[in-house]
N, C-alpha and C positions, 0 to 999 in steps of 0.2 A: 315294186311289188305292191299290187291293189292287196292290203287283208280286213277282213271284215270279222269284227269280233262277235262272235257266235254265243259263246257262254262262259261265264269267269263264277268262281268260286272263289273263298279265301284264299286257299293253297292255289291257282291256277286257272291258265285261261284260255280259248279255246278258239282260233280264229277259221276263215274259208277264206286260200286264195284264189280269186278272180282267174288270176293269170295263167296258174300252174292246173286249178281245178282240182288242189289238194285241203287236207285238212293239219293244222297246227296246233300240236298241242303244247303248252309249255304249262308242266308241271313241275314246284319244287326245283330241280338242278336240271330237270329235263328237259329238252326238249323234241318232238319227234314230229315227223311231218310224214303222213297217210295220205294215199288215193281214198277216194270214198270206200272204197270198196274194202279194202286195205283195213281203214280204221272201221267198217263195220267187223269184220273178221279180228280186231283186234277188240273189239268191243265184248262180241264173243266169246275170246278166250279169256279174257277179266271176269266173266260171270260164271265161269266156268267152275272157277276156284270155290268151292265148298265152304263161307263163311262162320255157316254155323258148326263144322266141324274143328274150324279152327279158332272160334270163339271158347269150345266146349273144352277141348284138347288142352290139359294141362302144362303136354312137353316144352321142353323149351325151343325143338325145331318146328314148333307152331304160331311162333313170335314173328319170324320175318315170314313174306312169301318171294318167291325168285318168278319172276316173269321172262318167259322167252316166248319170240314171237319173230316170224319170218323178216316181218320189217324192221325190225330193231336190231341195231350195229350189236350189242352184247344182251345179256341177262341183266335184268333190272332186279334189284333185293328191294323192298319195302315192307314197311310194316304191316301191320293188321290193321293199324288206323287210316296209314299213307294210302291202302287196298281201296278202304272204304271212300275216301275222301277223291279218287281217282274214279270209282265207280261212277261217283256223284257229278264228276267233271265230264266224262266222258258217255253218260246216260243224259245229262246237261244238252250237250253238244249236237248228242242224236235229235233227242226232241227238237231244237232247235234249228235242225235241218228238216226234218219231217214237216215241222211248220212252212218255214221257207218257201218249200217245196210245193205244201197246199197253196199256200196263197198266190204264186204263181198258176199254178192252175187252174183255179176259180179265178182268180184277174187276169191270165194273161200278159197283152202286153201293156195295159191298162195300168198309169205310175200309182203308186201309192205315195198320197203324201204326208 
């Protein structure tokens, strides 16, 4: 398996398989592997989660967030920090496909060395 490491953060790191034409994330004890498509839709529903309301929220079921999502085998529980720090991994990753992406286009087939 060709992977190419995309974007890493302290907690996590973010590869593109070549071969599969998927995306890898391993964060913390996870790890989950996305179609492009896949992981933009899951990118989605990460931003979806209202930060500021559960910054604000004193409860204490405003401590953990539960993530469920079509490509994920179960619900994933995380914190309000582990939220944010996944945000960063996975907004990371985006850009760093977006770029990819341009620079193929303006070059071609033309290598970059």
């Amino acid at each position: 398996m060709t992977l190419s490491e995309l974007y890493s953060t302290s907690k996590g790191r973010a590869f593109q398989c070549d071969l599969t034409n998927s995306i890898i994330l391993n964060f913390k004890d996870y790890t989950w592997k996305f179609s492009v498509n896949d992981f933009l839709l899951f990118r989605k529903h990460i931003h979806a989660v209202d930060l500021k309301e559960l910054l604000f929220n004193l409860s204490d079921e405003c401590d953990f967030v539960s993530l469920h999502h079509a490509r994920l085998a179960s619900a994933v529980t995380l914190t309000l920090c582990d939220l944010i720090q996944l945000r960063e991994l996975v907004d990371g990753t985006r850009f760093s496909l977006e770029l990819v992406s341009l620079i193929h286009e303006v070059l071609g087939d033309y290598t970059v060395v």
